[in-house]
KOLKE-941320 format. One line per field, with one value per residue: residue number from 1; x, y, z of N, C-alpha, C in turn. Coordinates in nm, 4 decimals. Atoms other than C-alpha are relative to their C-alpha. Layout:
<nodes>
pos = (NUM,...)
n_east = (X,...)
n_north = (Y,...)
n_up = (Z,...)
ca_east = (X,...)
ca_north = (Y,...)
ca_up = (Z,...)
c_east = (X,...)
c_north = (Y,...)
c_up = (Z,...)
</nodes>
This chain:
<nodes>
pos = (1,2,3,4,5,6,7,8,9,10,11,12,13,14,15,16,17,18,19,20,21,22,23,24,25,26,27,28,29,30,31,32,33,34,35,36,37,38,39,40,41,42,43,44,45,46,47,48,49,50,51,52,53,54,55,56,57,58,59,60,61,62,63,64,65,66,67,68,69,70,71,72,73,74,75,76,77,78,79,80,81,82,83,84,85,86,87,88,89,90,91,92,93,94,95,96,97,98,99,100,101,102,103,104,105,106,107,108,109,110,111,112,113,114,115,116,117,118,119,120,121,122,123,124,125,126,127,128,129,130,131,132,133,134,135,136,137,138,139,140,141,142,143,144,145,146,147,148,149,150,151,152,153,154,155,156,157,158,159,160,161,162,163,164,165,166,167,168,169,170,171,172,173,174,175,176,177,178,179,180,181,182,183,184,185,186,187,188,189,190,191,192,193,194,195,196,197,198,199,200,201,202,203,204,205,206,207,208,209,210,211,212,213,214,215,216,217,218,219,220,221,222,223,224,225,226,227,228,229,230,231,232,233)
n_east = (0.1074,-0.0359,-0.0200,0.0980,0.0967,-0.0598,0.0595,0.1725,-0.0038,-0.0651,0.1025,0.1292,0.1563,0.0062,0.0253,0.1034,0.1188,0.0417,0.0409,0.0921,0.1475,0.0194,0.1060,0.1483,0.0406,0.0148,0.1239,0.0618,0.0219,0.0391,0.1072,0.1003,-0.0045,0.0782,0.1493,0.0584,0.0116,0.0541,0.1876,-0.0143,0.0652,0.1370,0.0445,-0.0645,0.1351,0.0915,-0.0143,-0.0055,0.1751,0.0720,0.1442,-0.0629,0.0164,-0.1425,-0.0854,-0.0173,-0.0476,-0.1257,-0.0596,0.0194,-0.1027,-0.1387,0.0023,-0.0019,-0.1380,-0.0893,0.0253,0.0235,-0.1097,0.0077,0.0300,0.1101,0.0418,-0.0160,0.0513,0.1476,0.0567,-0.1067,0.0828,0.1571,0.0790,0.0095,0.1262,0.0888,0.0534,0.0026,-0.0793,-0.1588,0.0036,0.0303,-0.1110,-0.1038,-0.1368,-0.1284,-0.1032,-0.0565,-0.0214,-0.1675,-0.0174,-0.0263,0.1176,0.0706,-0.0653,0.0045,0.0837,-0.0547,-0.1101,0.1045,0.1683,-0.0398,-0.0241,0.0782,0.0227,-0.1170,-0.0220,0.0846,-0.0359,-0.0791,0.0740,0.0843,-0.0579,-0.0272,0.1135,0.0403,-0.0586,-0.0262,0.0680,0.1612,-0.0119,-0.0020,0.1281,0.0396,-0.0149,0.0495,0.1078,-0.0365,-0.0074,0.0578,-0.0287,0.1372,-0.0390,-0.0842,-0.1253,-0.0776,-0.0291,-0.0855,-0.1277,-0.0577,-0.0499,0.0119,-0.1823,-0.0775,-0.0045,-0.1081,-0.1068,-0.0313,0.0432,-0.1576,-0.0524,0.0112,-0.0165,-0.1411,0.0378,0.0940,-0.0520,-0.0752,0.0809,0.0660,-0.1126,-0.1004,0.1519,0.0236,-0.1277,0.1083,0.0563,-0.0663,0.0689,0.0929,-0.0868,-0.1334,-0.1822,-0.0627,-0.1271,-0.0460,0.0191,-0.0748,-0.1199,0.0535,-0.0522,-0.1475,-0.0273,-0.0058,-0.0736,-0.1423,0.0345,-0.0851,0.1342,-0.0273,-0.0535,0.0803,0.0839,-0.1033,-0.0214,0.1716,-0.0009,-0.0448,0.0486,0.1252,-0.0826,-0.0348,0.1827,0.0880,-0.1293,-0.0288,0.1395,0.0319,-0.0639,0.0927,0.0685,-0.0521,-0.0305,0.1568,0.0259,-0.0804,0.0037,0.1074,0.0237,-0.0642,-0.0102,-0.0075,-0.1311,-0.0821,-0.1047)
n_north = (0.0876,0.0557,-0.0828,-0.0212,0.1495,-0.0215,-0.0521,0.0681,0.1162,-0.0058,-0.0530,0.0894,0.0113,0.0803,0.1535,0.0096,-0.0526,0.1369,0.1226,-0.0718,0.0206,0.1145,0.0845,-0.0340,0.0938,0.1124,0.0464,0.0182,0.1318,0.1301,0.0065,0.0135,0.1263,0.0841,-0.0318,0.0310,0.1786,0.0789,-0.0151,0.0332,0.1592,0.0166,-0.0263,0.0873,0.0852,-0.0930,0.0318,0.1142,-0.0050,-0.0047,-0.0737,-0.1595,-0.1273,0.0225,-0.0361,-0.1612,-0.0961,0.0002,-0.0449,-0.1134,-0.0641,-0.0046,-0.1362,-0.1413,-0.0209,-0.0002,-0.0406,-0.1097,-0.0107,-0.0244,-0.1431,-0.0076,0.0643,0.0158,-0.0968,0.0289,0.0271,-0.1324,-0.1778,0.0633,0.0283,-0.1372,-0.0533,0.0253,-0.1073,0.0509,0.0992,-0.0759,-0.0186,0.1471,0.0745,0.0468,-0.0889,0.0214,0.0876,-0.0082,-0.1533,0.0837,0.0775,0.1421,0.0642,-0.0323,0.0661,0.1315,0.0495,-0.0186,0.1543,0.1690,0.0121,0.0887,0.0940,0.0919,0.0370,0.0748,0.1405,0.0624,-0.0024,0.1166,0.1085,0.0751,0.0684,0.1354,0.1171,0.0223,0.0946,0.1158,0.1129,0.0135,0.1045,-0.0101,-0.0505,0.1185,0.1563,-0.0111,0.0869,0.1630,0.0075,-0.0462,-0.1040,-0.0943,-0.0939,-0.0386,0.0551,-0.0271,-0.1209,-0.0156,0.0709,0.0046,-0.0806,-0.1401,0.0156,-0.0142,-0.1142,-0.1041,0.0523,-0.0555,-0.1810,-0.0291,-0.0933,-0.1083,-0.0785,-0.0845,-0.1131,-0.0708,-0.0522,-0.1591,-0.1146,-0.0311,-0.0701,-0.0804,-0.0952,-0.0707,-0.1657,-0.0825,-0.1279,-0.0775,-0.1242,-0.0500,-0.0943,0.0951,0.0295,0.1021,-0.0125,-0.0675,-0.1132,-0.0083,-0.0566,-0.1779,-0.0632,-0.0438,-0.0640,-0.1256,-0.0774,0.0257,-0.0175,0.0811,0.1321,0.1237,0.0583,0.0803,0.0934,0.1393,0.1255,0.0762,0.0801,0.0936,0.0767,0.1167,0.0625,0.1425,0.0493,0.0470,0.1099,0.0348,0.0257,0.1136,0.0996,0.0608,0.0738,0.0492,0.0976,0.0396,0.0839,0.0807,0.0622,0.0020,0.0891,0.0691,0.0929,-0.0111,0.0178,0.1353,0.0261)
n_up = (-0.0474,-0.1128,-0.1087,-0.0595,-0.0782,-0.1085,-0.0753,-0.0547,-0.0769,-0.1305,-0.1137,-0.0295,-0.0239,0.1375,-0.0055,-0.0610,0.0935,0.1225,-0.0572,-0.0190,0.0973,0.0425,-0.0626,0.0388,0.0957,-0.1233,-0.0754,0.1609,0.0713,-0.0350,-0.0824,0.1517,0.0405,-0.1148,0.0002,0.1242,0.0294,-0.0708,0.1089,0.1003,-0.0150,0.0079,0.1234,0.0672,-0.0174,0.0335,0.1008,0.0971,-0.0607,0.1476,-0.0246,0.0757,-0.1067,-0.0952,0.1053,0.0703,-0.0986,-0.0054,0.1658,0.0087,-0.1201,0.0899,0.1245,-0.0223,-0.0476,0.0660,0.1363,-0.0341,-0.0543,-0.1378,0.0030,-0.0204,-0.0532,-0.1000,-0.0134,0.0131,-0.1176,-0.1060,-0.0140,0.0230,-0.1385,-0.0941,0.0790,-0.0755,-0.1270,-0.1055,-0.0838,-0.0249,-0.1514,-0.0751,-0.0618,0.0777,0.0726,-0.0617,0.0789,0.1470,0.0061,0.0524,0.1025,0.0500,-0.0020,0.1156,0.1277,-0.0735,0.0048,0.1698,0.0150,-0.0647,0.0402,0.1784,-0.0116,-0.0190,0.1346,0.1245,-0.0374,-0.0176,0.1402,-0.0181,-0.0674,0.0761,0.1425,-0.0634,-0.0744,0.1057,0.0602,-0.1036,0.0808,-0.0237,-0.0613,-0.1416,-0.0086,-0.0165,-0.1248,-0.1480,0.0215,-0.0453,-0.0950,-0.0538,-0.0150,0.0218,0.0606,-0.1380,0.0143,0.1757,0.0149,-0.0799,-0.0314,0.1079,0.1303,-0.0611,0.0400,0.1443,0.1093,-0.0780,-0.0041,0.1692,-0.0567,-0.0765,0.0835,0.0583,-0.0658,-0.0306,0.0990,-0.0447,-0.0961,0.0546,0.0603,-0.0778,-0.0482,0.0343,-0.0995,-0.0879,0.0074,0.0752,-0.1396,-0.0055,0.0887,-0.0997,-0.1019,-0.0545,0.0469,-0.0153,0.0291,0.0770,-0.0931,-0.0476,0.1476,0.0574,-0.1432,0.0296,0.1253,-0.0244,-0.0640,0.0763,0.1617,0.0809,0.0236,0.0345,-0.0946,-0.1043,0.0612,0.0572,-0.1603,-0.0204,0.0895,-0.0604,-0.1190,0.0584,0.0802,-0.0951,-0.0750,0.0557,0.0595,-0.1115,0.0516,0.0757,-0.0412,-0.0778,0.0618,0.0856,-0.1449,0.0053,0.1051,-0.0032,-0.0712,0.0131,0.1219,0.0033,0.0705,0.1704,0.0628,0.0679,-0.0909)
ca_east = (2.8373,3.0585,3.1234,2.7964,2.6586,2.9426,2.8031,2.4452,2.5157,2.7490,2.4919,2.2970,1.9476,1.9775,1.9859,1.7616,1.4962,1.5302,1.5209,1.2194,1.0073,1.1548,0.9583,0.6606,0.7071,0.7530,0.4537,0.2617,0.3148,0.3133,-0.0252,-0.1902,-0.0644,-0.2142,-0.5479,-0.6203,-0.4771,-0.6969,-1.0139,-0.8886,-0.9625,-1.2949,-1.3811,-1.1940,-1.4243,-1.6933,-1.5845,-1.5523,-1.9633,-2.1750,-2.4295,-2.4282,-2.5603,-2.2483,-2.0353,-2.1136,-2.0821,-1.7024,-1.6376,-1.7815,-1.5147,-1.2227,-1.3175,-1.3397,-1.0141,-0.8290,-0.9545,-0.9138,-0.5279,-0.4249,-0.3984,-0.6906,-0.8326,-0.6253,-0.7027,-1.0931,-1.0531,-0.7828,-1.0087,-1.3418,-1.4503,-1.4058,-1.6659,-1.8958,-2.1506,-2.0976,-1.8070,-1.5385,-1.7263,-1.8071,-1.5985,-1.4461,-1.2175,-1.0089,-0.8697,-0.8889,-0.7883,-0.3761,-0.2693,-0.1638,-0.4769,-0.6405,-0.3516,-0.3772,-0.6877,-0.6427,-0.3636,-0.5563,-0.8718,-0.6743,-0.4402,-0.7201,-0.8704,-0.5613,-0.5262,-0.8449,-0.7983,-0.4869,-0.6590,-0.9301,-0.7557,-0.5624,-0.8627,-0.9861,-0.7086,-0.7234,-0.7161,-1.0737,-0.8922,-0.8190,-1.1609,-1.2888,-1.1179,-1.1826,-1.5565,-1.4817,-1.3834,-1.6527,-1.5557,-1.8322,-1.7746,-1.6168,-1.3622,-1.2599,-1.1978,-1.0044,-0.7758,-0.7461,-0.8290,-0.7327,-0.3611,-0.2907,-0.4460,-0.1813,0.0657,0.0085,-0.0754,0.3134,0.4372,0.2090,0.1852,0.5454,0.4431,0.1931,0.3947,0.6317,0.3949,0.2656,0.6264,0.7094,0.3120,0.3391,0.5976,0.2441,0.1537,0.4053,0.1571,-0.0760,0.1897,0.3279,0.6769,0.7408,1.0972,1.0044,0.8644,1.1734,1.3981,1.1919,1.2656,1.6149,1.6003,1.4764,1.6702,2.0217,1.9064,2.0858,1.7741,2.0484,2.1593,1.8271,1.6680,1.9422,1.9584,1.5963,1.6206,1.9053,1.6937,1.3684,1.6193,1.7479,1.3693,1.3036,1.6239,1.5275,1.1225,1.1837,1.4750,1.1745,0.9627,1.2084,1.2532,0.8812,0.8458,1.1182,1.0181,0.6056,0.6654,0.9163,0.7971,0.7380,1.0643,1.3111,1.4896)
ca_north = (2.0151,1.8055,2.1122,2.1694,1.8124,1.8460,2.0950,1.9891,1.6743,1.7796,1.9383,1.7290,1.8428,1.7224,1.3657,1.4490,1.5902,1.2962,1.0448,1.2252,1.2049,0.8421,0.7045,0.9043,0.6877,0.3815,0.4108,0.5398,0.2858,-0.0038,0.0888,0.1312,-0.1809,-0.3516,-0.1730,-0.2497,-0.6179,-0.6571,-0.5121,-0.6766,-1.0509,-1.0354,-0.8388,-1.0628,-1.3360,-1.0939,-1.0914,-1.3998,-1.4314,-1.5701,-1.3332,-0.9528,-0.8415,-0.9507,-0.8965,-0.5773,-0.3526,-0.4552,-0.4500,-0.0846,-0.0034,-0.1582,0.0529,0.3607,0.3446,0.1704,0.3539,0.6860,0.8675,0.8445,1.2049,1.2431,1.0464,1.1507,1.5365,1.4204,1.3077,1.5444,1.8915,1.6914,1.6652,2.0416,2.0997,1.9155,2.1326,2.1096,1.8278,2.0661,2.0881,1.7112,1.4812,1.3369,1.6451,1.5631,1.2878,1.4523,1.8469,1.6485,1.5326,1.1887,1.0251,1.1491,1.0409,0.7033,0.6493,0.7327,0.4699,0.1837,0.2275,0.2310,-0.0254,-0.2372,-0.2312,-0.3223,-0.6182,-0.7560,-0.7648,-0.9772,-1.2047,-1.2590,-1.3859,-1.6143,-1.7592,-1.8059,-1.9839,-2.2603,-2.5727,-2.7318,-3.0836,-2.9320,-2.7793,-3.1111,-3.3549,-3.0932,-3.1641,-3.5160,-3.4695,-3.3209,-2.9977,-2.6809,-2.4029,-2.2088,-2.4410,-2.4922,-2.1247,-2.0973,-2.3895,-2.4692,-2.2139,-1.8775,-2.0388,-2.1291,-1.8380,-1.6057,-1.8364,-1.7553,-1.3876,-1.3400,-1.2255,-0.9646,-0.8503,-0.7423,-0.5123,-0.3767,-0.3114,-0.1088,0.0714,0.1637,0.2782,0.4912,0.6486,0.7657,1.0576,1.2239,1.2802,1.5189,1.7506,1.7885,1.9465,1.5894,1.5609,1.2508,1.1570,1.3120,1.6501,1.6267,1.6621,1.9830,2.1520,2.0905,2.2228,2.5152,2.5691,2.4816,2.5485,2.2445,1.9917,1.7372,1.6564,1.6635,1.4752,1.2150,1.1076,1.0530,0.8757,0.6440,0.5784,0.4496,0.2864,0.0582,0.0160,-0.1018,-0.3416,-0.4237,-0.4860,-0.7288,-0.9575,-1.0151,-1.1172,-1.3175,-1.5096,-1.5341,-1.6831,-1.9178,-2.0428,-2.0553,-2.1946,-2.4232,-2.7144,-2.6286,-2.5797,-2.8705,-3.0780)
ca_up = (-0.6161,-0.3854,-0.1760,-0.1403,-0.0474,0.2312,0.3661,0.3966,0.5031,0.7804,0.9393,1.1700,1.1411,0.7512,0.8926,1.1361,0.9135,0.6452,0.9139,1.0423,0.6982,0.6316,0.9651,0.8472,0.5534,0.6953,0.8980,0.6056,0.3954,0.6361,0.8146,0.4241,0.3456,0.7018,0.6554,0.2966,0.3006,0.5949,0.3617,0.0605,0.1862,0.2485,-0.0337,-0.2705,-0.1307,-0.2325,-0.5379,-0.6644,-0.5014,-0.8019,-0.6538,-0.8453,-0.5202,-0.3346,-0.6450,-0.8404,-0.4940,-0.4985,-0.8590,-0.8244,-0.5392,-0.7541,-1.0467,-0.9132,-0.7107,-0.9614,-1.2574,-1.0914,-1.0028,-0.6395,-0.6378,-0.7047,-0.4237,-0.2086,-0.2411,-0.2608,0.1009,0.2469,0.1138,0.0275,0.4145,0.4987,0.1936,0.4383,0.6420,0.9697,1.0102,1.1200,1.4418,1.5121,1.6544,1.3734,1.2755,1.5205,1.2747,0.9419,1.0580,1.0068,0.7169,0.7725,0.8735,0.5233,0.3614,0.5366,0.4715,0.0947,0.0781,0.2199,0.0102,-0.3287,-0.2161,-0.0853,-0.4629,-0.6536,-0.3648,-0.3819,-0.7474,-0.6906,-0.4559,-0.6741,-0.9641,-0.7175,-0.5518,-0.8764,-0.9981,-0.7227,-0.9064,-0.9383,-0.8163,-0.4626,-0.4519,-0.5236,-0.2560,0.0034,-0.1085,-0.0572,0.2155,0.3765,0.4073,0.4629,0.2690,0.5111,0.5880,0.2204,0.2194,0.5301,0.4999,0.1215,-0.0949,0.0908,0.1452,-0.1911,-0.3385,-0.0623,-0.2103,-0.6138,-0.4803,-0.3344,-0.6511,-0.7858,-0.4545,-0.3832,-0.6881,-0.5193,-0.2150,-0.4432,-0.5878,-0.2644,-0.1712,-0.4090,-0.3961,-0.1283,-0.1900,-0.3442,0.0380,0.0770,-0.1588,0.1555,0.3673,0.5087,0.5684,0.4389,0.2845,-0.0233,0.1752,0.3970,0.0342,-0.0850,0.2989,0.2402,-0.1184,-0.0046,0.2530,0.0269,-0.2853,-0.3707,-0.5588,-0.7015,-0.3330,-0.1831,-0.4400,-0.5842,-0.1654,-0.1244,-0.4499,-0.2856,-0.0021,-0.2157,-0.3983,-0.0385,0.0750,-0.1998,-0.2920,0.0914,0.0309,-0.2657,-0.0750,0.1581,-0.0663,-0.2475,0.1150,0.1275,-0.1989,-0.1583,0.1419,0.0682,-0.2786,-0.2118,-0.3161,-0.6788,-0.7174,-0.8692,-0.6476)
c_east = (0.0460,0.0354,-0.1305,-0.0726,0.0492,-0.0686,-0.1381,0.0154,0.0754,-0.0425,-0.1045,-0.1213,-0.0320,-0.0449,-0.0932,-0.1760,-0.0484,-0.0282,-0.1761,-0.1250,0.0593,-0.0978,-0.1132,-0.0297,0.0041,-0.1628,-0.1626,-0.0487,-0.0522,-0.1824,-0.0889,-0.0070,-0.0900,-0.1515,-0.0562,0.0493,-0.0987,-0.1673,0.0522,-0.0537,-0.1220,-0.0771,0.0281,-0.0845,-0.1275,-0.0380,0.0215,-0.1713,-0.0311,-0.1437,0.0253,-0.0363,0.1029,0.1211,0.0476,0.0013,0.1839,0.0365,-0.0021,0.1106,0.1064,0.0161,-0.0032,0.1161,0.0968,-0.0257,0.0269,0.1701,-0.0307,0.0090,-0.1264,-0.1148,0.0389,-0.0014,-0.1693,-0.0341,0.0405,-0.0778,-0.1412,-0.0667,-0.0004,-0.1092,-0.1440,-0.0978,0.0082,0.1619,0.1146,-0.0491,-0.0362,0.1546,0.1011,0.0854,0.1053,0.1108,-0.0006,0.0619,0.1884,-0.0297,0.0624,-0.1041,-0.1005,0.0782,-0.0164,-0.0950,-0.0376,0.0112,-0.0605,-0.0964,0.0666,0.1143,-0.0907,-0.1034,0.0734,0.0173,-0.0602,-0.0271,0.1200,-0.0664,-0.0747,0.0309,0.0931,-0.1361,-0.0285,0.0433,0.0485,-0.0489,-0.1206,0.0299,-0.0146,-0.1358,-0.1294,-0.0193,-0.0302,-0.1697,-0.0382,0.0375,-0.0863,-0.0065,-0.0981,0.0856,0.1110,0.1118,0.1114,0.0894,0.1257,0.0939,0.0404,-0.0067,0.0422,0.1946,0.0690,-0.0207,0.1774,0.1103,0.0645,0.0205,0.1044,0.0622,-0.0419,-0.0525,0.0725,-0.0177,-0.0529,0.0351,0.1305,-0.0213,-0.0183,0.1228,0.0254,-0.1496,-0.0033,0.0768,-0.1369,-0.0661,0.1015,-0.0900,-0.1301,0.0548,0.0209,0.0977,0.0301,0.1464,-0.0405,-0.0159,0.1192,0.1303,-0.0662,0.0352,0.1830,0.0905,-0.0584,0.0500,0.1332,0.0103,0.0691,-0.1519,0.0874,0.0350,-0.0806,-0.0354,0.0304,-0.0031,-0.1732,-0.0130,0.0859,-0.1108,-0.1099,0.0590,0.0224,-0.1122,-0.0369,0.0847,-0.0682,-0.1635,0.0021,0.1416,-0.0959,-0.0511,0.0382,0.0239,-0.1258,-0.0374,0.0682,-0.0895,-0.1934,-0.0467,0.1308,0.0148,-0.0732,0.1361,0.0875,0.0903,0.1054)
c_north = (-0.0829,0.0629,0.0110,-0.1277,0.0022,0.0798,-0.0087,-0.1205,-0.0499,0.0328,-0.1048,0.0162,-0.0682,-0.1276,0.0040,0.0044,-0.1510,-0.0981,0.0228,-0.0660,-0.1317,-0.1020,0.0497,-0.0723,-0.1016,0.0048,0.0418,-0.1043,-0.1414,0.0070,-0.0222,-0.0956,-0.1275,0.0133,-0.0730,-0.1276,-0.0535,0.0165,-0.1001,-0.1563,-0.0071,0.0605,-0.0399,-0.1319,0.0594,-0.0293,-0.0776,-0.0760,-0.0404,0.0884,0.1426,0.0251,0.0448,0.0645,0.1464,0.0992,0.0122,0.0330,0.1922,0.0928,0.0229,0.0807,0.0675,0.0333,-0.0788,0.0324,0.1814,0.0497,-0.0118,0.1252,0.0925,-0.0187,0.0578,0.2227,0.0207,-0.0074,0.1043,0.1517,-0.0448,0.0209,0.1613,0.0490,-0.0428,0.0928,-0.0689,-0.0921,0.0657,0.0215,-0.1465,-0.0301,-0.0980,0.1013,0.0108,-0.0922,0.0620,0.2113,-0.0707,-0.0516,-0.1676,-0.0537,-0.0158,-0.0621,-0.1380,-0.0769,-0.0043,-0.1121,-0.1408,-0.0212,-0.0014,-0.1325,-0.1325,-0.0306,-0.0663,-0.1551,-0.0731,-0.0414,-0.1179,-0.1473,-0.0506,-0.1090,-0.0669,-0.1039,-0.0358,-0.0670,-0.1390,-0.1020,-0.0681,-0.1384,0.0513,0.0348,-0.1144,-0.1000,0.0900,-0.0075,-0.1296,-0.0339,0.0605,0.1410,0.1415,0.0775,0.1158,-0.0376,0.0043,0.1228,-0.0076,-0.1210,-0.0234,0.0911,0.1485,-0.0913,0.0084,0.0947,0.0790,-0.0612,0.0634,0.1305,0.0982,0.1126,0.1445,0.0679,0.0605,0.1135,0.0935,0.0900,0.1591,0.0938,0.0784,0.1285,0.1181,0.1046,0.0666,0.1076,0.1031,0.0239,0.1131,0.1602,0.0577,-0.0037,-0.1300,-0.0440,-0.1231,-0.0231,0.1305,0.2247,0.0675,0.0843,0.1427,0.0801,0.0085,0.0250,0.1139,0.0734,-0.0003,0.0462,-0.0655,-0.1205,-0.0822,-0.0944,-0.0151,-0.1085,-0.1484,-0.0793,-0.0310,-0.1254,-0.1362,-0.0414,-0.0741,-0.1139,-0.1440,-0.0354,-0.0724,-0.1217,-0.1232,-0.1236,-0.1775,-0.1388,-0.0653,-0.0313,-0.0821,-0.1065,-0.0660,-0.0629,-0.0918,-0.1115,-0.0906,-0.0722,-0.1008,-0.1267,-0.0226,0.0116,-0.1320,-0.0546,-0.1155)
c_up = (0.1194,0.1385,0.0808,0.0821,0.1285,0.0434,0.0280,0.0682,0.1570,0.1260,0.0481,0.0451,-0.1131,0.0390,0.0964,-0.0733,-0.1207,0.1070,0.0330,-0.1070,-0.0262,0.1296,-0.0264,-0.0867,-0.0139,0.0993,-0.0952,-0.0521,0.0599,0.0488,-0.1198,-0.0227,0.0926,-0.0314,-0.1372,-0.0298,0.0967,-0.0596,-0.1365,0.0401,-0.0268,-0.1193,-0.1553,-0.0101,-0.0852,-0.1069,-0.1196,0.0046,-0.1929,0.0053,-0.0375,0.1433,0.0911,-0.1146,-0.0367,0.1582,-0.0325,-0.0797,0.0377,0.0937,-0.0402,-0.0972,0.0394,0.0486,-0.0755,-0.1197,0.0048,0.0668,0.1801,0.0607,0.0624,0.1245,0.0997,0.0673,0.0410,0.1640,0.0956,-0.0186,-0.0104,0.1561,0.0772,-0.1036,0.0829,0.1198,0.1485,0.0309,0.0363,0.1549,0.0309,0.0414,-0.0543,-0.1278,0.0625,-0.1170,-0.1161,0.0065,-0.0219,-0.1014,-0.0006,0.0318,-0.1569,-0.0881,0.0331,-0.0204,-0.2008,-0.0283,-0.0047,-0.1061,-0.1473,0.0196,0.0326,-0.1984,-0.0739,0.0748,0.0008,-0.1542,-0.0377,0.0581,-0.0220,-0.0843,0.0999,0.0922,-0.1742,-0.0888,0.0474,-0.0613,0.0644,0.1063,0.1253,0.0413,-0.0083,0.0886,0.1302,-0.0117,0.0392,0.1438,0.1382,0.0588,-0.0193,-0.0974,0.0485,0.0509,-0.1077,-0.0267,0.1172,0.0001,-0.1554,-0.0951,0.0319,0.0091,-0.0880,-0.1062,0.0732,-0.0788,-0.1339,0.0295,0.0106,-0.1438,-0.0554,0.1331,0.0824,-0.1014,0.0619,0.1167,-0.0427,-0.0477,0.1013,0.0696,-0.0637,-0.0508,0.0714,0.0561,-0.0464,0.1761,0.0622,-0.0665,0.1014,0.1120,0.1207,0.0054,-0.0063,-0.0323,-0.0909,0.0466,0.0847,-0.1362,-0.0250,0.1357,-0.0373,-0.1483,0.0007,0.0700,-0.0247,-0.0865,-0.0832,-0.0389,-0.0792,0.1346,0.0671,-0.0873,-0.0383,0.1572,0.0188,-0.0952,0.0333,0.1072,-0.0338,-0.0369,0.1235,0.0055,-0.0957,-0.0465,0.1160,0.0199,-0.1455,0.0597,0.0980,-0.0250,-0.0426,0.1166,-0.0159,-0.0946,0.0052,0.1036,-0.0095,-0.1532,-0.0177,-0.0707,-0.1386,-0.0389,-0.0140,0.0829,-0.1172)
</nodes>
């Protein structure tokens, strides 16, 4: 086994190839995460609405994409749109005839459920006092939102959404199953072309492994620094 890792690893297309599917996954992940935290706000708002009309739409969004595999979802969009008559000649098959766009758009739309889900249940847990004196203070609705209760929800939020971020990480080895080389895509290529699968697989497995050691020291900054003063002096 150690002969063999040597020799795969000596070769430098190996590191080329893994580096390769780790910025695919890297840009993957981060762009899912941008898109669907930037839908998750507002629909979080949405959702806390005492109006069903505003409400139940969202609810119906979160359930379906978080009640449903990502798999699932993400085959639904990647072969679902060529079942469509016609859209293979419009002008939006330019973006889904590749597989990362489909997967991309996947990503976002169940991550934006699970985050707006977080964000609820932190707005929601914004004590009633603060919600009060900015009342008192004359404060529209609107304001309220954008300066007191949209901060301190992001603030409670921090923790279960470093979760979310790792989930997201280690997710997104399942686009590899619609012929994108991401890391984990990159490992099957060089387990077929070695026929070694403890040396592709165990190193991919190190590398989720840093990203992800790497992912929660940043959060662990971010929480420090954003919940600071709860902590005990």
């Amino acid at each position: 086994m150690i002969e063999s890792a040597i020799s795969i690893f000596s070769n430098p297309e190996t590191w080329y190839h893994y580096w390769d599917g780790l910025v695919t996954t890297v840009q993957l992940v981060f762009l899912s995460l941008l898109v669907g935290g930037l839908l998750a706000v507002p629909l979080a708002i949405m959702r806390t609405s005492k109006n069903r009309f505003i409400n139940w739409p969202v609810w119906f969004f979160t359930y379906i994409f978080r009640g449903t595999p990502l798999l699932i979802q993400l085959y639904m969009i990647y072969y679902g749109v060529t079942l469509i008559e016609g859209f293979q000649d419009s002008i939006w098959w330019v973006i889904f005839e590749g597989a990362f766009y489909p997967a991309l758009i996947a990503f976002a739309l169940n991550t934006a459920a699970y985050t707006t889900e977080i964000f609820r249940g932190a707005i929601e847990a914004t004590p009633r006092g603060e919600i009060e004196a900015a009342k008192a203070y004359g404060m529209s609705w609107a304001k309220r939102m954008r300066r007191i209760i949209l901060p301190s929800a992001f603030r409670r939020a921090i923790p279960a959404y470093s979760n979310e971020v790792i989930f997201m990480l280690h997710a997104s080895s399942i686009a590899s199953l619609v012929t994108l080389i991401d890391l984990l895509g990159a490992a099957r290529d060089i387990y077929a072309r070695y026929y070694a699968p403890f040396e592709a697989f165990i190193s991919i497995g190190l590398v989720y492994l840093c990203i992800t050691f790497g992912i929660l020291a940043i959060f662990k900054q971010i929480e420090k620094r954003m919940l600071g003063h709860l902590q005990p002096r």
